[in-house]
C-alpha angles and dihedrals in degrees: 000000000000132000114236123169119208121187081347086306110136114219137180110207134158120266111264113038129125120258081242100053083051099053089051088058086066106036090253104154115225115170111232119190096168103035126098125153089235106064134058119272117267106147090205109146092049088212086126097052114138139180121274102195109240094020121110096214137055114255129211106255092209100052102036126091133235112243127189114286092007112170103204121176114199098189105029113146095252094046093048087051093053091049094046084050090054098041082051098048089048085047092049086062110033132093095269092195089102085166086068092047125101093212088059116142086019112054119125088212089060094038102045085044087059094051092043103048104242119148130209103251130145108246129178093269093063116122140213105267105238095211083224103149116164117215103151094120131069090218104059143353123226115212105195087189088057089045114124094189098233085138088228083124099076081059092042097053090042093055100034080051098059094043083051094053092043091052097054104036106085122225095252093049088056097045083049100056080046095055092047091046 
């Protein structure tokens, strides 16, 4: 076991765990927009960076490892600032009619925006909507226009792919190719 101390919170956890993980051990609350347990780690979309004392630069929470004696702060100013600069960028992008929206009421973008401060204004970054919405496949539907761009969707559609071939593909139909193999 290690010693870590979150928010001046001690805490013995084992080696090896994400910051992340850590901070769930306590209830400390991190947005994630990119992580799920069942992909691979990627920390792409930086809305979980915390504070590592005595580090110049934000770290993913859910990437970053837990060493020894780590001082990690979750809500800092400057934390909460990058995070509310990120929330606003991904805002500045994105579809803003959340009332069309089937996520609607629980959607980690509007939630996290809320928290965060940020308002629903037009910017200079804002883009043309491309009204490309996917629905060739019975399992999911990709909105271009809802992407967030955390690149988590690769992952998603891999994974939703395999359960959809597996779902389709009969026992017998898999014993017989091995067979054949």
């Amino acid at each position: 076991m290690i010693t870590i101390y979150i928010n001046d919170q001690e805490l013995q956890v084992e080696p090896g765990i994400t910051i992340l993980e850590a901070c769930r051990l306590l209830d400390v609350e991190i947005p994630t927009f990119c992580h799920d347990d069942r992909m691979k780690l990627h920390g792409s979309c930086r809305i979980c960076v915390v504070e590592i004392e005595k580090s110049n630069r934000l770290v993913a929470a859910c990437t970053t490892k837990v060493k020894d004696k780590m001082v990690i702060k979750t809500h800092s100013e400057r934390v909460m600032k990058n995070r509310k600069g990120i929330l606003e960028l991904m805002w500045a992008v994105h579809d803003n009619d959340c009332l069309s929206c089937e996520k609607a009421g629980n959607c980690k973008l509007q939630d996290y925006c809320f928290e965060y401060g940020v308002e629903g204004h037009r910017s200079e970054y804002d883009v043309e909507l491309t009204n490309q919405k996917d629905t060739t496949n019975e399992f999911y539907t990709i909105d271009r226009d809802k992407c967030i761009l955390c690149k988590d969707v690769s992952g998603c559609v891999v994974s939703f792919k395999v359960r959809q071939l597996l779902v389709l593909l009969n026992v017998e139909f898999i014993c017989m190719l091995l067979i054949l193999w």
